[in-house]
C-alpha positions as CSV (number, residue, x, y, z in Angstrom):
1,X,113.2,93.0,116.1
2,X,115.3,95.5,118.2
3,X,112.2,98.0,117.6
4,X,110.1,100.1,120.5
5,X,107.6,99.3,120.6
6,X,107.2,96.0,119.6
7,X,106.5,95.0,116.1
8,X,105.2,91.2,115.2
9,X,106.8,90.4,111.6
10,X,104.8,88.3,108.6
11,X,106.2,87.4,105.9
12,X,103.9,86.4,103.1
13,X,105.7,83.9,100.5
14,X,104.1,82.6,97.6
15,X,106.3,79.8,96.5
16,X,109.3,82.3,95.9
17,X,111.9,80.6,94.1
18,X,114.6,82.6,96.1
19,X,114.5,80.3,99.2
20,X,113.0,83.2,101.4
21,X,110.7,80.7,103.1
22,X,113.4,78.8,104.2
23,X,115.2,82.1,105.3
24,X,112.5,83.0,107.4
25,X,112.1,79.4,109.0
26,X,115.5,79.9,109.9
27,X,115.1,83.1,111.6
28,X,112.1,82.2,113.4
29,X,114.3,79.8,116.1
30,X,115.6,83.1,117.1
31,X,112.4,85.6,117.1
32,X,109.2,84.1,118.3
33,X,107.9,87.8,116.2
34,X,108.7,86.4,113.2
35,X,105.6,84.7,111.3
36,X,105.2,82.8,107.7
37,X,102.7,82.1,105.9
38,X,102.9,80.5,102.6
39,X,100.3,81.5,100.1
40,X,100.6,78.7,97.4
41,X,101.3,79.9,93.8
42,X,102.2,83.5,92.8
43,X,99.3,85.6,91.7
44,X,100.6,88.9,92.4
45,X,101.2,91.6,95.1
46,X,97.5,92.5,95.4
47,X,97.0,88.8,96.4
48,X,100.3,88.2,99.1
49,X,98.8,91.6,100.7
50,X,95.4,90.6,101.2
51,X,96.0,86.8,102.5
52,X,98.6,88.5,104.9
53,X,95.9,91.3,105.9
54,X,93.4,88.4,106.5
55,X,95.9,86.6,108.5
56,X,96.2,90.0,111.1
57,X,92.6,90.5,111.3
58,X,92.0,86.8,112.2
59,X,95.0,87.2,115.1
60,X,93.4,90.9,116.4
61,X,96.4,93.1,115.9
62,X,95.0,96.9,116.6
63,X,97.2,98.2,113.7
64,X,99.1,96.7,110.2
65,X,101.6,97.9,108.2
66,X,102.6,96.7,104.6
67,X,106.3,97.3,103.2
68,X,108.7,96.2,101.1
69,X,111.4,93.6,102.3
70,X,114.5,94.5,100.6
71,X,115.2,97.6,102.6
72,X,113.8,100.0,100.2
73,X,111.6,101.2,103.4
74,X,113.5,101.8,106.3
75,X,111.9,99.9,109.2
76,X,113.3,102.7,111.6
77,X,110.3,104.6,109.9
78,X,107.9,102.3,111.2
79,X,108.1,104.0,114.6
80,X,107.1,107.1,112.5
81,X,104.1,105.8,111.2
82,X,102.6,103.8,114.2
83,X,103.2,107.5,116.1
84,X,100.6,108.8,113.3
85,X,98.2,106.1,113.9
86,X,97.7,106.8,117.2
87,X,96.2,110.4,116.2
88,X,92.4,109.8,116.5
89,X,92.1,111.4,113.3
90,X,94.2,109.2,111.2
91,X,92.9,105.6,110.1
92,X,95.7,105.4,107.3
93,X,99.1,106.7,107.0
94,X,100.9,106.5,103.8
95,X,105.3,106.5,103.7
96,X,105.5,109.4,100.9
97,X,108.4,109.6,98.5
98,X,106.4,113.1,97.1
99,X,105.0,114.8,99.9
100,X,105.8,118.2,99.7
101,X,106.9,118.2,95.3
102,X,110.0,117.1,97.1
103,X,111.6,113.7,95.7
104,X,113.2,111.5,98.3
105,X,113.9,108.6,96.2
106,X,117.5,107.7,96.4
107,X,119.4,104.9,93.5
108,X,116.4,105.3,91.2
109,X,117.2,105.7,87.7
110,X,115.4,109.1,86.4
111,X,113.0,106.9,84.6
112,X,111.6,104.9,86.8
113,X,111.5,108.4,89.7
114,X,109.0,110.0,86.6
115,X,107.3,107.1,86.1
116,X,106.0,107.0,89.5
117,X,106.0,110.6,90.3
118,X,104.0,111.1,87.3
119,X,101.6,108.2,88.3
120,X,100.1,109.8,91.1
121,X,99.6,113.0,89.4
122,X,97.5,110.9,87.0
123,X,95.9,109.2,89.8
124,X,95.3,112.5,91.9
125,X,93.4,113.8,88.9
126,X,91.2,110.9,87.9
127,X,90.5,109.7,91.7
128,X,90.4,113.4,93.6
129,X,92.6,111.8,95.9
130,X,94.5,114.3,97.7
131,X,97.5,111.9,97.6
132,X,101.3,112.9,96.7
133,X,102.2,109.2,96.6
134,X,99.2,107.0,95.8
135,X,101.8,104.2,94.5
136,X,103.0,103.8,98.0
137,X,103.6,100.6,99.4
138,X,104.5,101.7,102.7
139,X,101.3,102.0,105.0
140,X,100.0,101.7,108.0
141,X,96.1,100.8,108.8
142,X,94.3,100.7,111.9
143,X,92.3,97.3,112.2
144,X,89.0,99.5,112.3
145,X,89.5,100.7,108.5
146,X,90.8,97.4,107.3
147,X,87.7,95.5,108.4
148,X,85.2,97.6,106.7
149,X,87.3,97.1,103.4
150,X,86.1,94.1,101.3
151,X,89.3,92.5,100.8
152,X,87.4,89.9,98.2
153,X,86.3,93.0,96.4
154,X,90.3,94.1,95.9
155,X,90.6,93.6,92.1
156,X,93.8,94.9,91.1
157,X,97.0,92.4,91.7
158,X,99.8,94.6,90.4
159,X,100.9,97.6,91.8
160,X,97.3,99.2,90.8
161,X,96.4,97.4,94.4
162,X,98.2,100.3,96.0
163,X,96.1,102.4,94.3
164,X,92.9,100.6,95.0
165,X,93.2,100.4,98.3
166,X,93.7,103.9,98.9
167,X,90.8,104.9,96.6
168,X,88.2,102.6,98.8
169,X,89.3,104.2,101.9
170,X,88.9,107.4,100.7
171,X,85.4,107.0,99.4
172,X,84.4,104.7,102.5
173,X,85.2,108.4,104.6
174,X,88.7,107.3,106.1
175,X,91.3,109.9,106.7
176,X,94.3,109.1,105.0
177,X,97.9,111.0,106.8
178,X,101.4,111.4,104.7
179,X,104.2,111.9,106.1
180,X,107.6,112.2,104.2
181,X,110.0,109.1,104.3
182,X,113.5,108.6,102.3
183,X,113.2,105.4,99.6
184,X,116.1,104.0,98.7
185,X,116.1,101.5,95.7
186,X,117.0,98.1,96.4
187,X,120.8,96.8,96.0
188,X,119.5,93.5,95.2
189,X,117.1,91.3,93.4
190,X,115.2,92.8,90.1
191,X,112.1,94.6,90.2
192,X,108.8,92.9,89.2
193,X,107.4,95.7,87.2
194,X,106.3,94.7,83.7
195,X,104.2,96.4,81.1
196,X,101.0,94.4,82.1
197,X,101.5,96.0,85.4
198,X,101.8,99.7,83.8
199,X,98.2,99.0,82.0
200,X,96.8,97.7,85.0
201,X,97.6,100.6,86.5
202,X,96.5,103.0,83.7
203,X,93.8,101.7,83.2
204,X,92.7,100.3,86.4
205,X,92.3,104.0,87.7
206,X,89.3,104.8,85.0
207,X,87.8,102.3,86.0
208,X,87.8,102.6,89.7
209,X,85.8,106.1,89.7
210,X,82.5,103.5,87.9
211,X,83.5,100.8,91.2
212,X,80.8,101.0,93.9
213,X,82.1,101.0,97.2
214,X,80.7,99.6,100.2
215,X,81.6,99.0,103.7
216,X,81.9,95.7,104.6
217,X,79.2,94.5,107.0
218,X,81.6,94.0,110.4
219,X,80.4,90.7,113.1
């Protein structure tokens, strides 16, 4: 909220059983910024993503950015990547733990740092994608990319929809921008990935280079 320029907050909850809704209730008699919406049953990240990417589109806001809310992303660095939207030439721009071959992950057991480092060499190789960090899940979007992008065409609802998301703008023409950012692992909670989510992603990726994409027809 102290931020320059302004930023309007959402947070998507779908029936969390850690009380966040409530949390953010709470906060919003303070900041009129701060926005809920409450999504109804879990069905993955893929799923809290897109309703809350519907529900920025519907309200007009020139530019969206998705991150994690357990201080893994800095929101300092948000200032950082609205400065690269505003480059004509970027319509995406990507928080990169791996720009560079330069690791900024910081509390991440040596595991889980190959795990994803690895990913997105797999991912550069299958997809072309000229991506360090195609896992990322800190990005920004202008609202001209995200309403050619057939959100109801998203399949993937692990964290293969980072992935997927990336890969149609790429093929729909869109420049995508890195810039480098430091990630520091959470200090609390438990992560949510799972071995489903690791085949997802593996093989999710084949099977995106066989997905026709299309833009979405814009009113």
């Amino acid at each position: 909220m102290s931020l320059e320029p302004h930023f309007d907050v959402l947070v998507v909850d779908d029936n969390s059983p850690d009380g966040t809704g409530n949390l953010v209730k709470a906060k919003q008699k303070d900041f009129a910024r701060i926005h809920l919406l409450e999504n109804g049953e879990k069905n993955g990240l893929g799923t809290a993503y897109i309703a809350g990417f519907k529900w920025c589109l519907e309200r007009n806001y020139p530019y969206v950015f998705e991150m994690d809310c357990d201080f893994s992303h800095n929101p300092d660095d948000l200032i950082r990547l609205y400065d690269a939207l505003q480059q004509p030439a970027h319509d995406m721009v990507v928080g990169s733990r791996y720009i560079g071959n330069v690791v900024n992950v910081v509390n991440w057991p040596m595991t889980r740092v190959l795990l994803s480092y690895f990913a997105s060499a797999y991912v550069r190789f299958f997809t072309r994608m000229i991506l360090a960090d195609a896992t990322a899940g800190f990005v920004g979007y202008t609202r001209e990319l995200l309403s050619v992008i057939d959100l109801d065409k998203i399949k993937f609802r692990g964290y293969a929809f980072q992935i997927e998301m990336k890969y149609t703008a790429f093929k729909l023409g869109y420049a995508i921008k890195e810039i480098p950012i430091i990630f520091t692992d959470r200090t609390a909670g438990v992560s949510k990935m799972s071995g489903g989510i690791i085949k997802e992603a593996l093989f999710g990726v084949l099977s995106l280079r066989l997905k026709k994409i299309r833009k979405k027809a814009v009113k």
